[in-house]
C-alpha positions as CSV (number, residue, x, y, z in Angstrom):
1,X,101.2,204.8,67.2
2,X,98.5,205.8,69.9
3,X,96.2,203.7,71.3
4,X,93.8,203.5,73.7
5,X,95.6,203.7,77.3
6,X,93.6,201.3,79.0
7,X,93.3,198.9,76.1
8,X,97.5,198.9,77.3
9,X,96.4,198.9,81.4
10,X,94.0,195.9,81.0
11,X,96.6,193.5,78.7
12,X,99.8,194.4,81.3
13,X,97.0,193.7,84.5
14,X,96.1,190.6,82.9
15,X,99.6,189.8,82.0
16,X,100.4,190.5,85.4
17,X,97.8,188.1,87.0
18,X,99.2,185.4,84.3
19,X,102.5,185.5,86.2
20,X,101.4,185.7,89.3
21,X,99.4,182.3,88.7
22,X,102.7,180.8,87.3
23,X,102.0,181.7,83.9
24,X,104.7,183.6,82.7
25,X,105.1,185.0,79.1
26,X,108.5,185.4,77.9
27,X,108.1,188.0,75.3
28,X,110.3,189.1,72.8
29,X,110.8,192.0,70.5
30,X,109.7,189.3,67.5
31,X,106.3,188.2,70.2
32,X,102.9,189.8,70.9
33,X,104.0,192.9,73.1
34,X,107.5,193.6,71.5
35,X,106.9,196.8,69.9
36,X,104.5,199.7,71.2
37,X,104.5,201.4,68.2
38,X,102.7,198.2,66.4
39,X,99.8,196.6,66.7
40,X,100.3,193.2,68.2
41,X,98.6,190.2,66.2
42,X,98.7,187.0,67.2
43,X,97.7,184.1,64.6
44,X,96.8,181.1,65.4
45,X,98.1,179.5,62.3
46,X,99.7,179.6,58.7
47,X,97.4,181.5,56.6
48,X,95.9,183.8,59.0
49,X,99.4,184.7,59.2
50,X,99.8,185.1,55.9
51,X,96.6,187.4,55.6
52,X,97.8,189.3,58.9
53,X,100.9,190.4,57.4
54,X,99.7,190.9,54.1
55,X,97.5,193.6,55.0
56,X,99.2,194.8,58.4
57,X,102.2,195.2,56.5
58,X,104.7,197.2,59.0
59,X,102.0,198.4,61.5
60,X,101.8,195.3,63.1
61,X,103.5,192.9,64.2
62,X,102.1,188.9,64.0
63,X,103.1,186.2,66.2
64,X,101.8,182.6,64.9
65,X,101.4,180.1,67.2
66,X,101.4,177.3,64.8
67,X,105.6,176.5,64.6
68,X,106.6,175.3,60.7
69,X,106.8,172.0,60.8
70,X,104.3,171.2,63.6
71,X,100.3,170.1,62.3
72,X,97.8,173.0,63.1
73,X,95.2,170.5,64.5
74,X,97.2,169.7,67.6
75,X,98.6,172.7,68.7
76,X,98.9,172.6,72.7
77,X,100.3,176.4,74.0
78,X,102.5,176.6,76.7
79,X,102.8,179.1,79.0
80,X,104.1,181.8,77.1
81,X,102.1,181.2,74.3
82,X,99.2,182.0,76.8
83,X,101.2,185.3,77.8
84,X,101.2,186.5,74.5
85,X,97.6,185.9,73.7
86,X,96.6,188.0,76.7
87,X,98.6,190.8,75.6
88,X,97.8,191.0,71.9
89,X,95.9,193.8,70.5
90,X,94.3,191.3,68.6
91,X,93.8,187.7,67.9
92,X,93.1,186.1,64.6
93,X,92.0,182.5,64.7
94,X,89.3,180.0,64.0
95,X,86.8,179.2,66.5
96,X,86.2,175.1,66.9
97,X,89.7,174.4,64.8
98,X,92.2,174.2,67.6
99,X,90.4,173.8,70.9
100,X,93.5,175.2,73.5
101,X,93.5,178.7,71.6
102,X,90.0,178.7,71.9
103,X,89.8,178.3,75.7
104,X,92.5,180.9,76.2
105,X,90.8,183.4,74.0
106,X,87.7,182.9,76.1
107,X,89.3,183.1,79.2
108,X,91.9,185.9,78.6
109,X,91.1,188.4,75.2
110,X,87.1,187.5,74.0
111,X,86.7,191.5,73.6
112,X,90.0,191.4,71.1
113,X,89.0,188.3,69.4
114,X,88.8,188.3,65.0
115,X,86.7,184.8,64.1
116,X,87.8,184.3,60.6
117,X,84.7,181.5,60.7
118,X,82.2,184.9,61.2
119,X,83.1,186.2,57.9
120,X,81.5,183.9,56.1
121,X,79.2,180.4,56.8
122,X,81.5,177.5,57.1
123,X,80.3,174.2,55.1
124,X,79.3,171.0,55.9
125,X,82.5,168.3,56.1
126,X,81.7,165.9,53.4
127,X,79.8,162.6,54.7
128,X,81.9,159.1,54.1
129,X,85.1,160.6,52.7
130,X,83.4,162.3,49.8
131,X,82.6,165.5,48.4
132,X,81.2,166.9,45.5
133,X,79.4,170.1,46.0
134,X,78.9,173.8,44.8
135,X,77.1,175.6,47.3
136,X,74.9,179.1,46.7
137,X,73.7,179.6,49.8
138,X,76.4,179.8,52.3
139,X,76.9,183.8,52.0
140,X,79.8,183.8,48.9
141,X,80.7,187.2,48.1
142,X,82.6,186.0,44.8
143,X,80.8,187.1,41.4
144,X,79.3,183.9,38.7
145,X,81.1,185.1,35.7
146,X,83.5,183.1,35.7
147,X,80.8,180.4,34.8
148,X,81.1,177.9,38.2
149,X,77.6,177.1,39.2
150,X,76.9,177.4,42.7
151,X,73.0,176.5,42.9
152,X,73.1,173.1,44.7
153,X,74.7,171.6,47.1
154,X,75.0,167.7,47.4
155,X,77.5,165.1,49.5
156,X,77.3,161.8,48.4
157,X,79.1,158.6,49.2
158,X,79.0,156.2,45.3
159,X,79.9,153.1,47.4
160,X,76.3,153.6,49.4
161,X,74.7,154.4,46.0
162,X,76.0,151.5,44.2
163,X,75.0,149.3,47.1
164,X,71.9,150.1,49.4
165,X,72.2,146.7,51.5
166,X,75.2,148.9,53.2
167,X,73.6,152.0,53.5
168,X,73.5,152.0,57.1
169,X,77.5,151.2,57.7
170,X,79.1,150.8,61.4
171,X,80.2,154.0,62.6
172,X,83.7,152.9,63.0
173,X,83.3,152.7,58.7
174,X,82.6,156.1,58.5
175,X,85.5,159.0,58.7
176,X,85.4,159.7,62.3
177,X,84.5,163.3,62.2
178,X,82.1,163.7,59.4
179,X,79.0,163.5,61.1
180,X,77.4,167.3,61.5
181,X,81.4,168.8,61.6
182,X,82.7,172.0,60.0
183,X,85.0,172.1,57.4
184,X,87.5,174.9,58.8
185,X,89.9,174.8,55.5
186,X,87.7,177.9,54.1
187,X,91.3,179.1,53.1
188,X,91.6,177.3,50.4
189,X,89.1,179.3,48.5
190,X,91.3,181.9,47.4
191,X,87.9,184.3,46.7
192,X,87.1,183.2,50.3
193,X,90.6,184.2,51.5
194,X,90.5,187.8,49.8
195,X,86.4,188.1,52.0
196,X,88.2,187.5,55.2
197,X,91.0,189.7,54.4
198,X,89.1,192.6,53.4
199,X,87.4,192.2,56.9
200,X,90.3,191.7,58.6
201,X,91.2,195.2,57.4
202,X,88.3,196.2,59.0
203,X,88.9,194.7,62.4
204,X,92.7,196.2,62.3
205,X,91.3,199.5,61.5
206,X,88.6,199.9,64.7
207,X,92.6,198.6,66.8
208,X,94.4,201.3,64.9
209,X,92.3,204.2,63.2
210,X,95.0,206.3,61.9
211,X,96.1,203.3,59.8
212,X,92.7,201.9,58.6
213,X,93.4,203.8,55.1
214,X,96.1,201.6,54.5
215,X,94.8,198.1,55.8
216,X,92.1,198.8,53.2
217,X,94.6,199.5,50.7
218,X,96.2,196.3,51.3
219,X,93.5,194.3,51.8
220,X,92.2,195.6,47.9
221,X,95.6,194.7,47.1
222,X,95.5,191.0,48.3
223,X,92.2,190.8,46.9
224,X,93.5,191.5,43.4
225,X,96.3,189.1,43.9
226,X,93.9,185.5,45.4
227,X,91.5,186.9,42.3
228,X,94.2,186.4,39.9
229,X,95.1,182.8,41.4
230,X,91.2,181.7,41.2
231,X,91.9,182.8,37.5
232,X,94.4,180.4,37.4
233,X,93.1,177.7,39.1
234,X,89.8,178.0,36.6
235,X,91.6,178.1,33.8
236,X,94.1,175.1,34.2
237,X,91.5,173.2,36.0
238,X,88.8,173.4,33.3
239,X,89.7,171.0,30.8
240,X,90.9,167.8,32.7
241,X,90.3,164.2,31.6
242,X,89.0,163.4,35.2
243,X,87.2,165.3,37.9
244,X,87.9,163.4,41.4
245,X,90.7,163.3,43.4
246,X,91.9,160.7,45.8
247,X,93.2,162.4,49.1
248,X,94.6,161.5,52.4
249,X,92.2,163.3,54.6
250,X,89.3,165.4,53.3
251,X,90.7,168.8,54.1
252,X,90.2,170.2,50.3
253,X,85.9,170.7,50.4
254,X,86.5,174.4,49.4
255,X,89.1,173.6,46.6
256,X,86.8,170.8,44.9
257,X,83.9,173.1,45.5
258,X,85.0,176.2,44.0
259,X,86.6,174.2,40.9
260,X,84.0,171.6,40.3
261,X,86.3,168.4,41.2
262,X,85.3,166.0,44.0
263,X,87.6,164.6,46.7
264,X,87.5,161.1,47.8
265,X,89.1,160.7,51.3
266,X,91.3,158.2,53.0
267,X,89.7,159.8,56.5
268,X,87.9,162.3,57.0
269,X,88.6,166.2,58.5
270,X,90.7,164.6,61.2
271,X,94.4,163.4,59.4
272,X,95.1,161.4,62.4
273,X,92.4,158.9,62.4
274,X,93.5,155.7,61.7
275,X,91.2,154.4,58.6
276,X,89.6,150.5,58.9
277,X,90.9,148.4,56.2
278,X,87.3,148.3,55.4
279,X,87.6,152.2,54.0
280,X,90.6,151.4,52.5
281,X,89.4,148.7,50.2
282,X,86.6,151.9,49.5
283,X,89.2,154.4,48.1
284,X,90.6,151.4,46.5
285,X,87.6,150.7,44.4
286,X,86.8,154.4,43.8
287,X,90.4,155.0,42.8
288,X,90.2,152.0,40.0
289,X,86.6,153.3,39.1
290,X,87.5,156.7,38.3
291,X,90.9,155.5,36.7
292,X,93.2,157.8,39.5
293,X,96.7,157.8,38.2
294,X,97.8,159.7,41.7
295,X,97.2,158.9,45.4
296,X,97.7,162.7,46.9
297,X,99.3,163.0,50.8
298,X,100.3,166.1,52.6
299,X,103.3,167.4,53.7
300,X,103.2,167.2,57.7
301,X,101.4,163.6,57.7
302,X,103.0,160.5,56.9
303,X,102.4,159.3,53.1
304,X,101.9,155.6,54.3
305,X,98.4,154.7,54.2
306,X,98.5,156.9,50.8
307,X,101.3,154.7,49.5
308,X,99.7,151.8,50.8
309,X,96.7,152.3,48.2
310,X,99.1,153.9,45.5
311,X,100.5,150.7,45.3
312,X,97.4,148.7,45.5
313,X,95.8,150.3,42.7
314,X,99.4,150.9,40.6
315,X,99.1,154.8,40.8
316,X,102.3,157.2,42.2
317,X,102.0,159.5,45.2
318,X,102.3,163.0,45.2
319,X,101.8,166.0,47.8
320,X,98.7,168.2,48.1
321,X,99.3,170.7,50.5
322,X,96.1,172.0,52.7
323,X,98.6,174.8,53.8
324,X,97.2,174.1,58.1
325,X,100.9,175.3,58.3
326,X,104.3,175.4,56.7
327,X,106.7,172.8,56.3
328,X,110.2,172.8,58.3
329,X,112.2,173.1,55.6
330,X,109.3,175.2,53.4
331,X,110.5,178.8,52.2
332,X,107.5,179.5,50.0
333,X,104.3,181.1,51.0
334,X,100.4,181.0,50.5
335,X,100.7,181.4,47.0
336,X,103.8,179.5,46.1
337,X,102.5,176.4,47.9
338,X,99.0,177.1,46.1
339,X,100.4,177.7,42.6
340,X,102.6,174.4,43.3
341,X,98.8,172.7,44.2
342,X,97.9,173.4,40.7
343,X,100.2,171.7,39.5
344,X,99.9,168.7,41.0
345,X,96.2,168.9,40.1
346,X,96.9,169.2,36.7
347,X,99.3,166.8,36.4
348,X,97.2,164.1,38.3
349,X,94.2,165.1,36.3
350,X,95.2,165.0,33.1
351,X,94.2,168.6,32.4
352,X,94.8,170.5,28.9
């Protein structure tokens, strides 16, 4: 594949520099910079390297800097992590989500740089743990037919509601990172996933010209495939004896949105934060009030505080995956771990 000379000269000067500083980047035929006749991709985490490889198929090669097993929030890169980013063709990640690729994107590749959180406006994190929302104005390129109504957009907290003496709670009551954040989990819109894909294809097309035919290809491919599993997820989420869903950090704003359930979180965008046993004795009450029979937890967070209220309220835990990253031990993929998401919905929700 040809491209650009100096696009080549610039990335091995700055790769140079890098070592000359002291940091070094160890590359690898499998690392950003292995093969010249691919274009090097480097992803910052799970599904962007999902939707890299989907569409770049065997024209690029895609490094993720996120390991399996390891929580996408608190990636920290080392040196050669650093390396590789300087010498990618192109970057992939999501500006504001993980603040160390962030700063070495802006002070080593801006020009190669792919914001997936461009491609569409990113929505509001949900105030006091809750959400409950279908947005129309935040630039969805998905069609109405499939009968979701996306006209209004509301957050709202039912413990505030039901009692106005506590409207104005402590701020160590509230989920820590509610107030006026993003919610960066756009992926788990799969119509949202198949927008950023299809200009992703674009963005690997201006890299690689004589391959842009096919990354559009793929990327209408993909699309047809996340179309079918919003099918799916319509269709087994429609009929369910309950619409809210008790979760251990409120990571799933675009799921609830896009299939008309509501979340109710342990803590808010931020899995770490340690919740007061005054918001526990919250999702208590809302988990008795809307008669949960499931307590959800993820995969790469400890299930205590979930079991903790599972057994306060006599539901069972289960896992709902916000796919940040893979497991360890995880052999599946996007849609695997999606399909298995479903059916842990529809299992806690009592759906038809």
């Amino acid at each position: 594949m040809n491209r650009p000379f100096t696009s080549r000269t610039l990335a091995a000067a700055t790769a140079a520099l890098l070592t000359v500083t002291g940091v070094t980047a160890c590359g690898t035929d499998d690392t950003a910079g292995g093969d010249p006749d691919r274009v090097d991709v480097v992803a910052a985490f799970y599904p962007l390297q999902f939707v890299s490889e989907r569409i770049g198929g065997e024209a690029v090669t895609v490094t993720n800097l996120a390991k399996p097993g390891a929580h996408a929030h608190d990636l920290e890169l080392n040196p050669s992590q650093v390396g590789e980013i300087s010498r990618a063709d192109l970057i992939v990640y999501l500006d504001g989500f993980q603040p160390a690729v962030d700063e070495a994107i802006e002070q080593n590749s801006k020009d190669r740089a792919f914001d997936v959180a461009t491609v569409q406006p990113l929505r509001d994190a949900a105030p006091g743990g809750h959400s409950h929302s279908h947005e129309g104005e935040d630039g969805h390129d998905h069609e109405d037919e499939d009968g979701h109504d996306h006209d209004h957009d509301h957050d709202h907290d039912h413990e505030d509601e039901k009692k106005p003496e506590e409207e104005k709670k402590p701020e160590a009551e509230q989920p820590a990172d509610s107030d006026g954040a993003k919610d960066p989990h756009v992926w788990l819109d799969p119509t949202r996933l198949a927008t950023i894909g299809d200009k992703l294809a674009e963005r690997l097309g201006q890299v690689a010209p004589e391959q842009a035919a096919d990354f559009t290809a793929r990327a209408k491919q993909l699309r047809t495939e996340l179309e079918q599993l919003d099918g799916e997820f319509t269709e087994g989420l429609k009929t369910c004896q309950r619409r809210e869903i008790v979760v251990s950090h409120t990571a799933f704003g675009y799921l609830t949105e896009r299939y008309k359930l509501e979340q109710i979180g342990i803590t808010g965008l931020t899995p770490e934060n340690e919740p007061s046993p005054r918001r526990l004795a919250e999702v208590a009450e809302s988990a008795r009030e809307h008669k949960a029979t499931t307590i959800f937890f993820e995969t790469l967070v400890s299930p205590k505080v979930a079991e903790t209220i599972a057994t306060e309220v006599g539901a069972k835990t289960a896992v709902l995956d916000p796919l940040e990253g893979l497991s360890a031990d995880n052999d599946g993929d996007y849609f695997s771990v999606m399909r298995a998401n479903l059916a842990a919905l529809r299992t806690a929700l009592g759906c038809s």
